[in-house]
KENUPA-115482 format. One record per residue (C-alpha): residue number from 1; residue in three letters; x, y, z. Coordinates in Angstrom, 3 decimals. Each point is the difference from the previous one (the first is absolute). Layout:
BEGIN
(r NUM "ala" (X Y Z)),
...
END
This chain:
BEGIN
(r 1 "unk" (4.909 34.881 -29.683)),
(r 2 "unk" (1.919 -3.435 0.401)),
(r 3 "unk" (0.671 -1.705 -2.945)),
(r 4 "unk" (1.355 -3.995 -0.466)),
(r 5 "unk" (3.761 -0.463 1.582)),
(r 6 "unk" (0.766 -2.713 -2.110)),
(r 7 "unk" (-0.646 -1.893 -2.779)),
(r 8 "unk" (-2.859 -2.015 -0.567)),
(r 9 "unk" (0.704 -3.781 1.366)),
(r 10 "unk" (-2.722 -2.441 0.740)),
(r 11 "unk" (1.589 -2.319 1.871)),
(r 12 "unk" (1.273 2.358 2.408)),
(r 13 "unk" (-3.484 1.638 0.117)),
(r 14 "unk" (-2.203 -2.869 1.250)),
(r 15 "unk" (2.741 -0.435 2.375)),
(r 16 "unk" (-0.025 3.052 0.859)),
(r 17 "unk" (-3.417 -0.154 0.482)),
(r 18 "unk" (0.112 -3.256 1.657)),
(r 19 "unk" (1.588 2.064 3.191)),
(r 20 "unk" (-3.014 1.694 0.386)),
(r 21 "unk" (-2.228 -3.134 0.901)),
(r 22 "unk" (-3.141 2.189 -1.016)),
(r 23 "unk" (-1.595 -2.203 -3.110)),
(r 24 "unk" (-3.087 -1.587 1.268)),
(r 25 "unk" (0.110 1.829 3.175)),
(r 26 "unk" (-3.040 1.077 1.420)),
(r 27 "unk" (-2.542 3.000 -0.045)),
(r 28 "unk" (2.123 3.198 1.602)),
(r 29 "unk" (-2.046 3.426 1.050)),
(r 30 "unk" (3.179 2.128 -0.489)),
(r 31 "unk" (0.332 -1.143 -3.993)),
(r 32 "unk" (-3.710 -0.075 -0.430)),
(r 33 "unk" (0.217 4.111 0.976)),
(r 34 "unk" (2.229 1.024 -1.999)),
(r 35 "unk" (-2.208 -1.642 -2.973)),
(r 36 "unk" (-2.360 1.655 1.209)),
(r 37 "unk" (1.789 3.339 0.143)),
(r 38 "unk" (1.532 -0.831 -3.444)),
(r 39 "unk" (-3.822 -0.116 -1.672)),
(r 40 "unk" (-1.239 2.910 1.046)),
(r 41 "unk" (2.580 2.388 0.000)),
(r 42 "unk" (0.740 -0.857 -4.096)),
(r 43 "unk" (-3.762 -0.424 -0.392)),
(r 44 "unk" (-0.131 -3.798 -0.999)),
(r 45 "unk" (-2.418 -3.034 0.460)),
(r 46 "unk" (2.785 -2.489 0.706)),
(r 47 "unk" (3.490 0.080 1.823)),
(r 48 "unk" (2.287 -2.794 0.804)),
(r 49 "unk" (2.960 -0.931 1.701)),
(r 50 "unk" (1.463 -2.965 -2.218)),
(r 51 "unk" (2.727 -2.552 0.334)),
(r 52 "unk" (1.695 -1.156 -2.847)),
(r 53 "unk" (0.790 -3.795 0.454)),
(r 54 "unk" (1.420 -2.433 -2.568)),
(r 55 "unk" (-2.997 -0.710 -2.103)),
(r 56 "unk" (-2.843 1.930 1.890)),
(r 57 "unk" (-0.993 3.345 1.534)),
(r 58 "unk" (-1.311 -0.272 2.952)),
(r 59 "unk" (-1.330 2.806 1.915)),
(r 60 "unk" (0.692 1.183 3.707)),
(r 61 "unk" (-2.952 2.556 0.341)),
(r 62 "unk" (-2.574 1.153 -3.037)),
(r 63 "unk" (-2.560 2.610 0.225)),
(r 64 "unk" (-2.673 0.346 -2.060)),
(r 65 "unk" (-0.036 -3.539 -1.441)),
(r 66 "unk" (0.094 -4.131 1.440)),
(r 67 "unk" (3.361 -1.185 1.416)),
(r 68 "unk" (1.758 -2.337 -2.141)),
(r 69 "unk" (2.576 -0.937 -2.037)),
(r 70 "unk" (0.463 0.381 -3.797)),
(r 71 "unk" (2.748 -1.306 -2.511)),
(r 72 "unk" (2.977 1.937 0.121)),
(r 73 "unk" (0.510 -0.389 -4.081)),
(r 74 "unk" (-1.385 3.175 -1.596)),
(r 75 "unk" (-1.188 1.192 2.894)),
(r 76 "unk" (0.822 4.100 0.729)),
(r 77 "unk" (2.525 -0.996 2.514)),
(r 78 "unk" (1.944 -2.376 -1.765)),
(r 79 "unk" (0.174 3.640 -1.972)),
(r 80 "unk" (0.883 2.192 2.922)),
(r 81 "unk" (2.922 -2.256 1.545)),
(r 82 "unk" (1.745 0.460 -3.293)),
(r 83 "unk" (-0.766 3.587 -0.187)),
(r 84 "unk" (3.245 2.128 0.620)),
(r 85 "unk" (-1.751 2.872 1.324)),
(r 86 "unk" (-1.831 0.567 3.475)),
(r 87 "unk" (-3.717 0.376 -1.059)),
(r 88 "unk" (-0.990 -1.910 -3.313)),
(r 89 "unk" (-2.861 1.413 -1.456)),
(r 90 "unk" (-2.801 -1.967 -2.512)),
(r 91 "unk" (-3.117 1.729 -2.071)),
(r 92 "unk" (-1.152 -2.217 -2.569)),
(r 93 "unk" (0.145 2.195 -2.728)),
(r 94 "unk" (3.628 0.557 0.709)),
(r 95 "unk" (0.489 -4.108 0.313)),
(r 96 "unk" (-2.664 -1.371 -1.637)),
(r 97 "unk" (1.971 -3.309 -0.463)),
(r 98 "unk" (0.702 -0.163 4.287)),
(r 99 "unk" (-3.387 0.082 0.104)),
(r 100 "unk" (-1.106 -2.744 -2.028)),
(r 101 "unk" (2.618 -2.663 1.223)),
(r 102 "unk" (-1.486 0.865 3.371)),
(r 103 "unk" (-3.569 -0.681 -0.991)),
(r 104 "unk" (-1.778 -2.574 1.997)),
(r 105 "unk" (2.859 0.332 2.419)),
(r 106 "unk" (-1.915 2.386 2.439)),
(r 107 "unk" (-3.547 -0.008 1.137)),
(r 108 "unk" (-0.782 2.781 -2.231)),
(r 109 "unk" (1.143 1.784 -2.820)),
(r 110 "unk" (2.348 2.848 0.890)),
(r 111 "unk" (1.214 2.710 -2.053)),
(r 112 "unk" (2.475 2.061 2.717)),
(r 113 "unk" (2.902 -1.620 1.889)),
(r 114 "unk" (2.506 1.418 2.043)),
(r 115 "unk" (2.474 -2.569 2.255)),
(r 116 "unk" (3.225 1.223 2.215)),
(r 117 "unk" (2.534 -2.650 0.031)),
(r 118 "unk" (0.260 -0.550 3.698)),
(r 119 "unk" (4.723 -0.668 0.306)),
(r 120 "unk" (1.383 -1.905 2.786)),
(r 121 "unk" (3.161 2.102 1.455)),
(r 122 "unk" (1.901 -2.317 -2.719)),
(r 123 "unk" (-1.570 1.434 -2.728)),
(r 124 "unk" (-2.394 -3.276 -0.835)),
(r 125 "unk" (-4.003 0.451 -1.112)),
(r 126 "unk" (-1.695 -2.371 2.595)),
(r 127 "unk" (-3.506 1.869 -0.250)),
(r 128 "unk" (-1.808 2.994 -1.717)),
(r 129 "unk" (-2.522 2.325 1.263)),
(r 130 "unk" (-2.609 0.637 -2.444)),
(r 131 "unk" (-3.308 1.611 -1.143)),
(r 132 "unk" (-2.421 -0.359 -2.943)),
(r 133 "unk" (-2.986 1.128 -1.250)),
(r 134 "unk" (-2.915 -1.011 -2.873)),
(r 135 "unk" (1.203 3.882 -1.474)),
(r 136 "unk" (2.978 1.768 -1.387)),
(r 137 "unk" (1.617 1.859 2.082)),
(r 138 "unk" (2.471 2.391 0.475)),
(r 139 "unk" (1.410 0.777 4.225)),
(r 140 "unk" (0.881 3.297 1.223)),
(r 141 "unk" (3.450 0.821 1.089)),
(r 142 "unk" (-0.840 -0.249 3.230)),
(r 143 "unk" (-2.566 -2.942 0.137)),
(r 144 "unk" (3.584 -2.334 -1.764)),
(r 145 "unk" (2.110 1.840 3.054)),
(r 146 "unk" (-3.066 -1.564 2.564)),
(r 147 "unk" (0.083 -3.421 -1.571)),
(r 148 "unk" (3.558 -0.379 -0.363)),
(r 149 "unk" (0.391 1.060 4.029)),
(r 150 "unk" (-2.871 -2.549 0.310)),
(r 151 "unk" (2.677 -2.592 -1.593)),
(r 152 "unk" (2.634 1.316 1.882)),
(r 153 "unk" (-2.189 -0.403 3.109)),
(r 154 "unk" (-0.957 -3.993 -0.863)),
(r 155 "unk" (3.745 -0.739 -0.644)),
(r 156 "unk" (0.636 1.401 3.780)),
(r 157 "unk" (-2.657 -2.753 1.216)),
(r 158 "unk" (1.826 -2.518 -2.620)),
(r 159 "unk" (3.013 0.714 1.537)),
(r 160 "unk" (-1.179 0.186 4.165)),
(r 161 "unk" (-1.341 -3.867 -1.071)),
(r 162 "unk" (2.770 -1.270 -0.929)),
(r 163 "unk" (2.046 1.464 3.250)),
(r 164 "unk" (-2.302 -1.200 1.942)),
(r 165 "unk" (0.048 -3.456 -1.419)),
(r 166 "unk" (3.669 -0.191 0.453)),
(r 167 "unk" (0.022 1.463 3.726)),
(r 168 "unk" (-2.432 -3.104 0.340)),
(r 169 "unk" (2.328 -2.649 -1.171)),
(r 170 "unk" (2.574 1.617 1.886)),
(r 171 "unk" (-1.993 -0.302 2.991)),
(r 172 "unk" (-1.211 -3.533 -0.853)),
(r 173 "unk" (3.570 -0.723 -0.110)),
(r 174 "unk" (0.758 1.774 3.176)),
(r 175 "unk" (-2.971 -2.439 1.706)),
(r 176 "unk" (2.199 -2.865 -1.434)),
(r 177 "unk" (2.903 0.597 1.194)),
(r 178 "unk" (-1.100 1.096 3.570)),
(r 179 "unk" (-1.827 -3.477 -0.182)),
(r 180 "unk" (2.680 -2.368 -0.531)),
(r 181 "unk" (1.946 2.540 3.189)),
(r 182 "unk" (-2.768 -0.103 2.133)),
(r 183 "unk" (0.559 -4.000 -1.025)),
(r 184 "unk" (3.935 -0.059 0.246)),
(r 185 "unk" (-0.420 1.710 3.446)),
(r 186 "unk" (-2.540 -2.224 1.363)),
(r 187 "unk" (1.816 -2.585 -0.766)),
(r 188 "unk" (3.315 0.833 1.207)),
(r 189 "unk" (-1.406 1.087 3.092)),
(r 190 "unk" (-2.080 -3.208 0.668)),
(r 191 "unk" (3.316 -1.920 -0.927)),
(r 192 "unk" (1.935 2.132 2.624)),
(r 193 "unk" (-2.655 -0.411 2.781)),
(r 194 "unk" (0.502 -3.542 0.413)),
(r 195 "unk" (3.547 -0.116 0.706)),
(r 196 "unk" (-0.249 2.854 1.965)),
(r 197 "unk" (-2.180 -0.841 2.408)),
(r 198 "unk" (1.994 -3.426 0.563)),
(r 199 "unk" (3.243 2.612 0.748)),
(r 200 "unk" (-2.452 1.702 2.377)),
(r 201 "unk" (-1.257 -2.601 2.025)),
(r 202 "unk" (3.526 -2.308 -0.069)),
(r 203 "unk" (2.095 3.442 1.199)),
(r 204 "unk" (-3.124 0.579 2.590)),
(r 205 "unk" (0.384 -3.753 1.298)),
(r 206 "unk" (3.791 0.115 -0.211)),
(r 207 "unk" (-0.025 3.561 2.496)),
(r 208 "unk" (-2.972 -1.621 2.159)),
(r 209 "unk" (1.927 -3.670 0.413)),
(r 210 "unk" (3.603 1.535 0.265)),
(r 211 "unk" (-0.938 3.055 2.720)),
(r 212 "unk" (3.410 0.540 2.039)),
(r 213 "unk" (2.080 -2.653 -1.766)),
(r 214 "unk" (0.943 2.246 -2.897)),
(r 215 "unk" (2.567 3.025 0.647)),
(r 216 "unk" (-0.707 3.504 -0.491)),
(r 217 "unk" (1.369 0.481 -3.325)),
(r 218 "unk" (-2.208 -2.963 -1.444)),
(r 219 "unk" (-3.136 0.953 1.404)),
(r 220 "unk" (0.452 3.301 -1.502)),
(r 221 "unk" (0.665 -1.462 -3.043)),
(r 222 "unk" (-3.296 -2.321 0.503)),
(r 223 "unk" (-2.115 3.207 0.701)),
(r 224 "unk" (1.237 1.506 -2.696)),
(r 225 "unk" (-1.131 -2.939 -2.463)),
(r 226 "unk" (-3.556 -0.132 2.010)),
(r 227 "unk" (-0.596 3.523 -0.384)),
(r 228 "unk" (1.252 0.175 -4.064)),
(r 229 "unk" (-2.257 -2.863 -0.452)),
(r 230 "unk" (-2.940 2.000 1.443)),
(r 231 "unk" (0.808 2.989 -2.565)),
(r 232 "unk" (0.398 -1.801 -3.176)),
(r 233 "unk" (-3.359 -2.379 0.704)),
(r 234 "unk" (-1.665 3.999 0.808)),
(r 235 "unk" (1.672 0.653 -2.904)),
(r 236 "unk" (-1.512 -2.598 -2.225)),
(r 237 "unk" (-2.997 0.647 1.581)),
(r 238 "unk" (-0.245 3.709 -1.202)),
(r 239 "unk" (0.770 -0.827 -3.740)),
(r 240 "unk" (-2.726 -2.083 -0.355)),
(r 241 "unk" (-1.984 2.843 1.499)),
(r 242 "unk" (1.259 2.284 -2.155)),
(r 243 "unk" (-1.264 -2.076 -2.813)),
(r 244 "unk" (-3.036 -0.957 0.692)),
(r 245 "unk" (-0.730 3.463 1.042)),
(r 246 "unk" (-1.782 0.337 -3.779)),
(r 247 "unk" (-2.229 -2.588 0.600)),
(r 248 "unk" (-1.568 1.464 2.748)),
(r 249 "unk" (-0.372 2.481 -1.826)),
(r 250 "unk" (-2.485 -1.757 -2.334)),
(r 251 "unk" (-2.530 -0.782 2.996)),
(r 252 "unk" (-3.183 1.968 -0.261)),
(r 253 "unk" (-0.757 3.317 0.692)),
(r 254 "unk" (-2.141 0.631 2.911)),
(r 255 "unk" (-1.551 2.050 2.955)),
(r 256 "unk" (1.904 -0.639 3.395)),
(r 257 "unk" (-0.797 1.117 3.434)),
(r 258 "unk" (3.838 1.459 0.800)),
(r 259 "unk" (-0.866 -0.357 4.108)),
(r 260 "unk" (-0.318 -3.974 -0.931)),
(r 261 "unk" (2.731 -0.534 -2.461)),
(r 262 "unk" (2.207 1.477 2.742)),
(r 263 "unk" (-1.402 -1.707 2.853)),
(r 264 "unk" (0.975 -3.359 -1.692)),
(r 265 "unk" (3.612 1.252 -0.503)),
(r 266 "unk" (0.672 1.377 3.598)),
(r 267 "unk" (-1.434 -2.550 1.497)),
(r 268 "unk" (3.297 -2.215 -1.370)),
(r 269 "unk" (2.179 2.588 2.302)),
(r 270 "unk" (-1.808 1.037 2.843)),
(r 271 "unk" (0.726 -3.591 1.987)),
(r 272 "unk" (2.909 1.737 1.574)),
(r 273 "unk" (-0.769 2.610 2.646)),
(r 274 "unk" (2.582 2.458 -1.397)),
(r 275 "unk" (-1.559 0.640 -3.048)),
(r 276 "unk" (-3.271 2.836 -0.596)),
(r 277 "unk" (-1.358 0.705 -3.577)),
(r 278 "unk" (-2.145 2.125 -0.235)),
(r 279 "unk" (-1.980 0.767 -3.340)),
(r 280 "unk" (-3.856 1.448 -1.102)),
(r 281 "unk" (-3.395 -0.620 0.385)),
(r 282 "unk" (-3.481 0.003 -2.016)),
(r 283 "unk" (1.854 0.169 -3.358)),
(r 284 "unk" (-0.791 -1.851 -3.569)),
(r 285 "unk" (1.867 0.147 -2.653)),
(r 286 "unk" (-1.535 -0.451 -3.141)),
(r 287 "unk" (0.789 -1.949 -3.030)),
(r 288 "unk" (3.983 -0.913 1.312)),
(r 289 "unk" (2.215 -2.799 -0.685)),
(r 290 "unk" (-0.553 -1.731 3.713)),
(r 291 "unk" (2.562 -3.004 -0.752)),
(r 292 "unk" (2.824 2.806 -1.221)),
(r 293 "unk" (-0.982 2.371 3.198)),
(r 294 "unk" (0.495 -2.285 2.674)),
(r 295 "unk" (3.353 -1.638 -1.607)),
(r 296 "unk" (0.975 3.847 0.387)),
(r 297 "unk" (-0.607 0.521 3.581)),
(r 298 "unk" (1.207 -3.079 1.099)),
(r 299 "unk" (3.119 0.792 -1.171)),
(r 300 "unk" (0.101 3.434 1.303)),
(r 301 "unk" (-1.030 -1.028 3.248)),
(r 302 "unk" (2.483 -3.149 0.055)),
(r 303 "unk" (2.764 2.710 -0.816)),
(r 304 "unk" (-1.385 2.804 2.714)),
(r 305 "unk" (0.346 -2.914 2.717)),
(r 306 "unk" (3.229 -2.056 -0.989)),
(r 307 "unk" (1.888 3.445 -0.570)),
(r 308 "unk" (-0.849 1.397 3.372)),
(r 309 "unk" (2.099 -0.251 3.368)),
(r 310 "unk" (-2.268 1.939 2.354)),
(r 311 "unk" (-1.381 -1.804 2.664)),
(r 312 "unk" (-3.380 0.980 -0.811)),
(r 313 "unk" (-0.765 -0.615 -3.738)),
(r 314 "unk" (-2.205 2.543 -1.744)),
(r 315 "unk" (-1.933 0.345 -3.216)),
(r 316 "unk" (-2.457 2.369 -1.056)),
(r 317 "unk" (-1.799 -0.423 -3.423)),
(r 318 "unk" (-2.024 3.029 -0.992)),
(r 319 "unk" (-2.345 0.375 -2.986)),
(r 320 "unk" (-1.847 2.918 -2.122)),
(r 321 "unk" (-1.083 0.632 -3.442)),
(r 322 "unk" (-0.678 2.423 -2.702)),
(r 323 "unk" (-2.557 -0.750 -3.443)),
(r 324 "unk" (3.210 -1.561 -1.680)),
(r 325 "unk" (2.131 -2.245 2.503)),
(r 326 "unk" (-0.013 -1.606 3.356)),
(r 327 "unk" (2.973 0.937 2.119)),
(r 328 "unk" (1.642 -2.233 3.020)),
(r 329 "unk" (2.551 1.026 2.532)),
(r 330 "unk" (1.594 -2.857 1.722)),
(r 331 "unk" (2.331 1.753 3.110)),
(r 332 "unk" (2.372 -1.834 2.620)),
(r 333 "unk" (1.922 1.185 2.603)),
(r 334 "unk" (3.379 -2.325 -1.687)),
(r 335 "unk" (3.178 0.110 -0.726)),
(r 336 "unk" (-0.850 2.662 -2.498)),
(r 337 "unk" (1.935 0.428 -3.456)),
(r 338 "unk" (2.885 2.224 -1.563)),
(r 339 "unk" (-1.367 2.458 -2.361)),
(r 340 "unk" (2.578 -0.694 -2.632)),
(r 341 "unk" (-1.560 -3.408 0.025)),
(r 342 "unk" (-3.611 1.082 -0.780)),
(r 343 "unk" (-0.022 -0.636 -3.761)),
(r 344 "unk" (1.910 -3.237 0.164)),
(r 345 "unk" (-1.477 -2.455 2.261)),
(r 346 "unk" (-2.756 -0.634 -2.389)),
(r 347 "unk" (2.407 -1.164 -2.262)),
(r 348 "unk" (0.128 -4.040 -0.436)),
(r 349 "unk" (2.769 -1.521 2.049)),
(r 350 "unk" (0.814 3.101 1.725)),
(r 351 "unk" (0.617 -0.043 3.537)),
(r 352 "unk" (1.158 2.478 2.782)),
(r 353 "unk" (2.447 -2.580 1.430)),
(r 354 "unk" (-1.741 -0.014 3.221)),
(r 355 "unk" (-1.546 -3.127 2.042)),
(r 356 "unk" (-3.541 -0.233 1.340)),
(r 357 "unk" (-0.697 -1.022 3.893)),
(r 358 "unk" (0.827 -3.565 -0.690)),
(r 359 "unk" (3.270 0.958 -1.591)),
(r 360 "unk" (-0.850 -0.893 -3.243)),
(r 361 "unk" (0.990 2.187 -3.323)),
(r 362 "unk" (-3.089 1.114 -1.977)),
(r 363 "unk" (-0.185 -1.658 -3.872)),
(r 364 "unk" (-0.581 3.512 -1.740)),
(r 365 "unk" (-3.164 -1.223 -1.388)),
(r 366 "unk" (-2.484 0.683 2.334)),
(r 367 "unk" (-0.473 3.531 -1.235)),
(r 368 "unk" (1.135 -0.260 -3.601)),
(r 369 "unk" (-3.539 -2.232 0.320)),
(r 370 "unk" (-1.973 2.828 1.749)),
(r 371 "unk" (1.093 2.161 -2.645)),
(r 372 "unk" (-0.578 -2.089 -3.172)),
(r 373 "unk" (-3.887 -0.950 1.799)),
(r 374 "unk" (-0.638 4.068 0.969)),
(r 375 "unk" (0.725 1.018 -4.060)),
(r 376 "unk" (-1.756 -3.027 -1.261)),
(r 377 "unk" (-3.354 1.590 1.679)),
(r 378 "unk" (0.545 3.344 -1.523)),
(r 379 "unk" (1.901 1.484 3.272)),
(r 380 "unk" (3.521 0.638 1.579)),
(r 381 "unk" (1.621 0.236 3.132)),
(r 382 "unk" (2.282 1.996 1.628)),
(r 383 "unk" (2.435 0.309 3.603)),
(r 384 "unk" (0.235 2.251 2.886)),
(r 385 "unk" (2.563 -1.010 2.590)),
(r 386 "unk" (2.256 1.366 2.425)),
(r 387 "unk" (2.608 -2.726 1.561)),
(r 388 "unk" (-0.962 -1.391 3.611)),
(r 389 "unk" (-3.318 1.938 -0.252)),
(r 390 "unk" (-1.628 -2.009 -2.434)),
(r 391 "unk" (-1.227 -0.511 -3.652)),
(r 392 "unk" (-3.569 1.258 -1.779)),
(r 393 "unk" (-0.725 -2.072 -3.197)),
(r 394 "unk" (-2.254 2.412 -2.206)),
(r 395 "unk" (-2.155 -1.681 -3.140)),
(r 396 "unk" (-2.893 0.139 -1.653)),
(r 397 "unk" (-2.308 -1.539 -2.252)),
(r 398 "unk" (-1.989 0.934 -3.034)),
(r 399 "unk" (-3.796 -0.331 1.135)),
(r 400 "unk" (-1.520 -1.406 -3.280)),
END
């Protein structure tokens, strides 16, 4: 049985206890078991789970008696934090004097106590499991084994709070500081714009206005300053995608007709006679982030076309489903991919160095976004591709 690592110190105790954020926390079915578990297996009207603050008790879960708070002065476990052995044990014959200091204390006269001092991994008394009853007692072997487990057992659930409390201000944190990025980016990004498009429309006029008059070397040089322009404003473009990725991600959950959704996406592309989607009919999907799926395929779809130098463009998107995901194929007949490139071209930033039918190098965010959207709804996605034969995008979604 565990006994007190250190010294008794109150200070350090209530903060100690302080860690735990559990005084005047509200009712909890997993402490009000073990109570309950506590009382009848020692065979006793009343069981508590008490915190010891700096003037008061105040309990977490009581059975057999009302919920509230007593005086901690002369009170059994102002007795049992001191005690410098794992169970403390009262009759009133034994400690007739404990038993009259505590008089009017309770909401009943007791005459058996018996309180384990719950430790914090630093040694420090921040609660104590208890029983009582209006008898003496005296506990089997095994019945102090059960309510010392029963301790043990409440000190785990002390000790899960107060982890999860801290992974919360972590996270809270976290939110914080992805804020003021999401704000820095933004920002940047809007300052950048400006400018650029000025560079993009002068260097456009200046190649329009000047056709013939410059030499070859300085035309060059000119395309080369249009086209950069392009990338870094497509560039710009996909980190504030990236970003505000998580706050579509926040829109509503809802049923969606998938022949629909994708009907309003293809319908962008299919203007130009060398391009056929294809894609399902007659189904619904059922309680899905619409907003989240649709940023999804349009950038698949966007990728399948501008990464694709056959003269006749293809995409196929199938669908299918089990009772725990939906799962999406998007297939084109594209450049295709290298397998040793599978794993990272979801990665932020990465690229595969290659231009798109307008010449243009992709950002690297496109599918880093994909990605980040697919996990956010419970799914994942995956690549099949064979270069010049084309690529097949695999995900799916959790169906909720």
């Amino acid at each position: 049985m565990q006994h007190k690592l250190v010294p008794f110190n109150e200070k350090l105790r209530r903060a100690a206890l302080k860690e735990y954020n559990i005084l005047n926390s509200g009712p909890d079915e997993d402490y009000d078991n073990l109570t309950f578990l506590a009382a009848a297996i020692c065979e006793v009207p009343v069981a508590k789970i008490s915190i010891v603050d700096k003037d008061r008790i105040w309990n977490k879960s009581v059975y057999g008696a009302e919920i509230k708070e007593i005086d901690r002065k002369n009170s059994f476990c102002e007795k049992a934090i001191h005690a410098d052995k794992p169970i403390l044990l009262l009759n009133r014959s034994q400690d007739p004097e404990i038993f009259s200091k505590a008089k009017g204390i309770y909401d009943r006269e007791f005459s058996f106590y018996a309180g384990v001092p719950l430790h914090n991994p630093q040694g420090h008394t921040i609660a104590v499991f208890c029983i009582f009853d209006t008898e003496e007692k005296t506990l089997s072997e095994e019945q102090e084994r059960a309510l010392y487990a029963l301790a043990q057992q409440t000190l785990k659930l002390f000790e899960s709070r107060k982890q999860r409390n801290k992974l919360y201000q972590v996270q809270t944190k976290l939110k914080e500081k992805y804020r003021e990025l999401e704000k820095f980016a933004s920002l940047v990004s809007h300052d950048l714009k400006s400018p650029l498009a000025n560079i993009i429309s002068l260097s456009e006029l200046l190649k329009e206005e000047n056709k013939g008059k410059f030499d070859e070397d300085t035309e060059q040089y000119l395309e080369f300053l249009v086209e950069s322009s392009y990338s870094l404003r497509n560039y710009i473009d996909g980190i504030l995608s990236f970003y505000r990725s998580d706050h579509v991600m926040e829109k509503d959950y809802t049923n969606v007709d998938l022949k629909k959704l994708l009907k309003g996406i293809t319908d962008l592309y299919q203007v130009a006679d060398n391009i056929v989607i294809t894609y399902p009919d007659d189904v619904m999907l059922h309680n899905v982030n619409k907003a989240a799926l649709t940023q999804v395929f349009l950038n698949l779809l966007s990728n399948a076309l501008k990464y694709n130098d056959k003269d006749i463009r293809k995409v196929h998107i199938e669908f299918s489903k089990n009772e725990e995901y939906y799962f999406f194929e998007v297939k084109d007949n594209g450049k295709g991919i290298p397998e040793e490139k599978f794993n990272d071209i979801f990665d932020l930033f990465t690229t595969l160095e290659t231009v798109d039918r307008e010449g243009n190098l992709g950002s690297g965010i496109g599918l880093a976004t994909v990605k980040k959207l697919i996990e956010s709804m419970g799914g994942s996605i995956s690549l099949e591709s064979e270069p010049e034969k084309g690529s097949n995008f695999k995900f799916r979604i959790k169906r909720f």
